[in-house]
C-alpha positions in Angstrom: 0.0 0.0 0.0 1.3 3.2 -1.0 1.9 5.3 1.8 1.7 9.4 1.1 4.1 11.7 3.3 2.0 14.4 4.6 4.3 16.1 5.8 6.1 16.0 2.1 2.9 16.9 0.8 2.9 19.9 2.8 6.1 20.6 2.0 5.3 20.4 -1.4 2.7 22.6 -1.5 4.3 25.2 0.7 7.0 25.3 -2.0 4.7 25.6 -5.0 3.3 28.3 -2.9 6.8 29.9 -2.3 7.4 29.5 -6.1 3.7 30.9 -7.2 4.6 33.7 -5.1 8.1 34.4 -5.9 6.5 33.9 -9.9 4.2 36.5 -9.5 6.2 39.0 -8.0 9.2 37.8 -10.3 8.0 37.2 -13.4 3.9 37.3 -14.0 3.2 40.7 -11.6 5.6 42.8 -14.3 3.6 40.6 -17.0 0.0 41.6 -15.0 1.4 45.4 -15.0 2.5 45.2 -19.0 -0.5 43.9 -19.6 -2.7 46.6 -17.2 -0.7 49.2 -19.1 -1.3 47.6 -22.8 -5.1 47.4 -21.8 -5.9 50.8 -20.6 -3.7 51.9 -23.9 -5.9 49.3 -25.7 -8.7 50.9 -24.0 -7.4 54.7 -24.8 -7.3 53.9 -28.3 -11.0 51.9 -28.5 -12.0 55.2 -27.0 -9.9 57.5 -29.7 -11.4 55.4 -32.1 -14.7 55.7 -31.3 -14.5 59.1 -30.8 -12.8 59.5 -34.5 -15.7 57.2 -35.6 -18.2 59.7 -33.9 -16.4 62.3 -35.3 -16.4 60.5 -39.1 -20.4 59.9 -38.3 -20.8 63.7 -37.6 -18.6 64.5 -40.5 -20.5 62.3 -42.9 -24.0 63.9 -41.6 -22.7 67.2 -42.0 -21.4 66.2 -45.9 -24.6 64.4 -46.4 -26.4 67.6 -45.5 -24.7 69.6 -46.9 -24.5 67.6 -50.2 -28.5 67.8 -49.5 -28.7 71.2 -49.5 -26.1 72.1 -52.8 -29.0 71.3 -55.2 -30.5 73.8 -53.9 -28.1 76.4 -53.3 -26.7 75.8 -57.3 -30.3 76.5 -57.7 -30.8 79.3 -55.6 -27.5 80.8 -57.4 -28.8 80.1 -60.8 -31.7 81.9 -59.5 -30.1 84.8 -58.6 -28.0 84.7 -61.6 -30.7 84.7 -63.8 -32.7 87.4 -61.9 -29.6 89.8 -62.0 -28.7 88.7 -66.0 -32.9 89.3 -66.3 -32.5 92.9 -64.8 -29.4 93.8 -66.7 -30.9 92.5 -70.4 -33.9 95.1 -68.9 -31.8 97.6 -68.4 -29.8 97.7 -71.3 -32.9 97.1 -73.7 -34.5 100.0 -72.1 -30.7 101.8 -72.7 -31.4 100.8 -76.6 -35.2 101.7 -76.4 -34.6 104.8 -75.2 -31.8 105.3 -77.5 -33.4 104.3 -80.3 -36.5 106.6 -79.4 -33.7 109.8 -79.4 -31.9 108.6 -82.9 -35.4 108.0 -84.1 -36.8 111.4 -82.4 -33.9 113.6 -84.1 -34.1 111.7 -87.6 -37.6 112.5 -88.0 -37.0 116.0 -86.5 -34.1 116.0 -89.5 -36.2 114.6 -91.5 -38.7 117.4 -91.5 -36.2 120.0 -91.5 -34.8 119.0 -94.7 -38.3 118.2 -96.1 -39.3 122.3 -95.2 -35.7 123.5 -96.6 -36.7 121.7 -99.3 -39.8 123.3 -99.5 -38.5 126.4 -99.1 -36.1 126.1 -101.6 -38.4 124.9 -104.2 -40.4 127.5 -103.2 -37.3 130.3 -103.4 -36.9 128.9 -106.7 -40.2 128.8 -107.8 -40.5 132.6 -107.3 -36.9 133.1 -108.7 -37.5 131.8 -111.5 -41.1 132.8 -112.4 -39.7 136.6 -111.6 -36.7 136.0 -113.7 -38.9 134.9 -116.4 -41.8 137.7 -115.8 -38.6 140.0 -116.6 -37.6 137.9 -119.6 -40.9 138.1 -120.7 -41.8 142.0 -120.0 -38.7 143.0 -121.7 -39.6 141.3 -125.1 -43.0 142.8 -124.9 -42.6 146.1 -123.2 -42.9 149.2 -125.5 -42.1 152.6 -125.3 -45.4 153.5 -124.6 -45.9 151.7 -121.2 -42.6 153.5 -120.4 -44.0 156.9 -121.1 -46.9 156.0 -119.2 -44.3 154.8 -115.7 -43.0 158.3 -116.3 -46.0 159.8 -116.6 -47.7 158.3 -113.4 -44.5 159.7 -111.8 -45.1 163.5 -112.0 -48.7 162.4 -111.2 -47.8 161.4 -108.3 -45.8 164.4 -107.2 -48.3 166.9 -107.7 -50.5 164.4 -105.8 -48.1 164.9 -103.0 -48.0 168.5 -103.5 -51.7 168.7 -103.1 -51.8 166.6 -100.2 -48.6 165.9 -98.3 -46.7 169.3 -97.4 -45.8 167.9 -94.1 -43.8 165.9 -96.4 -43.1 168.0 -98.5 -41.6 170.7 -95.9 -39.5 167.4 -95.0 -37.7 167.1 -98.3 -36.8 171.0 -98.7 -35.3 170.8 -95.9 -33.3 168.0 -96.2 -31.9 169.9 -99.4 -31.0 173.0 -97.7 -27.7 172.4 -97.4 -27.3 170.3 -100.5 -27.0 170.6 -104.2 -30.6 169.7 -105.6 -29.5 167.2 -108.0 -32.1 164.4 -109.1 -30.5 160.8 -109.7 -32.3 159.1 -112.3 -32.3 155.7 -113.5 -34.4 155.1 -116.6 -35.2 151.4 -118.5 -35.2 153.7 -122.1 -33.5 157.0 -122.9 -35.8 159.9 -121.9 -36.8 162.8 -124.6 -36.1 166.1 -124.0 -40.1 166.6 -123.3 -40.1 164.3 -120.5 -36.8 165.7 -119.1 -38.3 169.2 -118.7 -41.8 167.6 -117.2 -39.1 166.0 -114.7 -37.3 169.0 -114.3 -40.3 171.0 -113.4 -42.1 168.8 -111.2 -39.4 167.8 -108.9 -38.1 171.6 -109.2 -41.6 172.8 -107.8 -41.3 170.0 -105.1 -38.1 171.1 -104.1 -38.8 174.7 -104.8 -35.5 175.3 -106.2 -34.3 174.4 -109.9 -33.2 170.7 -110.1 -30.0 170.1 -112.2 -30.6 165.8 -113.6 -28.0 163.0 -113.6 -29.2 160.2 -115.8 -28.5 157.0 -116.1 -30.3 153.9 -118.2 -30.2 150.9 -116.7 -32.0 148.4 -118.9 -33.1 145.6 -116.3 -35.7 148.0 -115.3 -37.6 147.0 -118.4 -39.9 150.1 -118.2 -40.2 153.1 -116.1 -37.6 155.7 -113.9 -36.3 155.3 -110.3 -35.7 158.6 -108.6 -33.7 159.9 -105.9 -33.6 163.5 -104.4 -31.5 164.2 -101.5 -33.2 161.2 -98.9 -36.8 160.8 -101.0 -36.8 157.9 -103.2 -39.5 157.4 -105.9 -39.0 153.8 -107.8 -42.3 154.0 -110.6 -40.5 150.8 -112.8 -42.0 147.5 -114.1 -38.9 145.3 -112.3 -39.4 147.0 -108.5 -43.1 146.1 -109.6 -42.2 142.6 -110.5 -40.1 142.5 -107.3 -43.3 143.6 -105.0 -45.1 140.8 -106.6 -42.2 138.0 -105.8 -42.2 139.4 -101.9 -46.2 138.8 -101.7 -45.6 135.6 -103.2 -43.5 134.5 -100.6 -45.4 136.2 -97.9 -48.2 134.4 -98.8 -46.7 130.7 -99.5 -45.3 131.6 -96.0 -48.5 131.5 -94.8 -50.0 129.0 -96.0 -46.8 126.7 -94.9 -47.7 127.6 -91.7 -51.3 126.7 -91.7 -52.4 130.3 -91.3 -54.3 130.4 -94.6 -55.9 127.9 -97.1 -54.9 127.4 -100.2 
């Protein structure tokens, strides 16, 4: 029968004890503390992790949300874009509206201007010409008889005067009191020695002192005298006639360019 030692036994045990105890502080307490210190730095970075992972969730909610909302902000932009390109295309179409409405404004206003000049040289010429040809005319068929009738209606006239103006008359002697009473004459035809003496008498009794004449012809008269004494001016010829006629002309076309008459 196998008999056990207690006392061995003990022994034993005490000694695996010792060397348990003289392990641990030996060998597996430093092992226990590595591994304390590996697990809390284990731990530490679980809890770095985690927090970067909370961190990556946050970041990716943000980016989602954001990425969410870009649609609408690119729309929002185009939006404003649009609006602002809407209100300058307004801006500059009104620019070229109103532009246009100037050009268009001052074209008709040049327009009309150079349609009245136009009138009004068609109108100047119109007159020119039917004056110029009136004078053509009157000079083929003026005779010496309607230019002894201008000169006739001339002393006419001043004895007319005489009879009825001598506040006019009074006017005219006096301007020749200190001048030489000499009568200028321009005549369409030469003048007879008859009609010089009616001349010389008239004018002498309007002046009340003799006249001496100065004479000149001066064909585009066509008939008819112009006289001059001293400041007094008697034009009896068929041209200043013609000319009267051209001035009413225009006078009147005047008018009726303006509206003020009918035609």
């Amino acid at each position: 029968m196998l008999e056990i030692d207690i006392t061995t036994v003990i022994f034993q045990i005490v000694n695996f004890l010792v060397l348990v105890v003289v392990l641990y502080y030996l060998l597996f307490r430093k092992i226990i503390q590595r591994a304390e210190v590996r697990k809390q730095d284990l731990e530490k970075i679980r809890s770095d992790m985690l927090d970067d992972l909370k961190e990556a969730e946050r970041l990716k909610m943000d980016l989602e949300l954001e990425f969410g909302n870009i649609d609408t902000r690119i729309e929002e932009a185009f939006d404003k874009a649009k609006n602002e390109l809407e209100e300058i295309r307004n801006k500059v179409l009104d620019d070229v509206k109103e532009e246009s409405d100037q050009i268009l404004k001052q074209s008709r206003e040049s327009v009309r201007l150079s349609r009245e000049q136009s009138i009004e040289d068609f109108r100047a010429d119109i007159i020119t010409n039917s004056i110029n040809l009136s004078r053509n005319l009157l000079k083929k068929i003026s005779t010496d008889e309607m230019h002894n009738l201008f000169i006739k209606e001339i002393n006419e006239r001043v004895l007319e005067m005489g009879r009825k103006e001598m506040s006019r008359i009074e006017t005219i002697r006096k301007s020749l009191k200190d001048r030489e009473p000499i009568l200028f004459i321009q005549t369409a035809k030469p003048l007879t020695k008859e009609q010089q003496a009616g001349i010389i008498r008239t004018f002498s009794a309007l002046a009340d002192q003799n006249v001496k004449l100065d004479i000149k012809q001066d064909e585009n008269l066509i008939c008819g005298i112009r006289i001059r004494l001293s400041d007094y001016i008697i034009d009896n010829t068929l041209s200043s006639k013609i000319e009267e006629i051209g001035e009413e002309a225009a006078k009147e076309w005047e008018l009726i360019s303006n509206g003020m008459i009918s035609r």
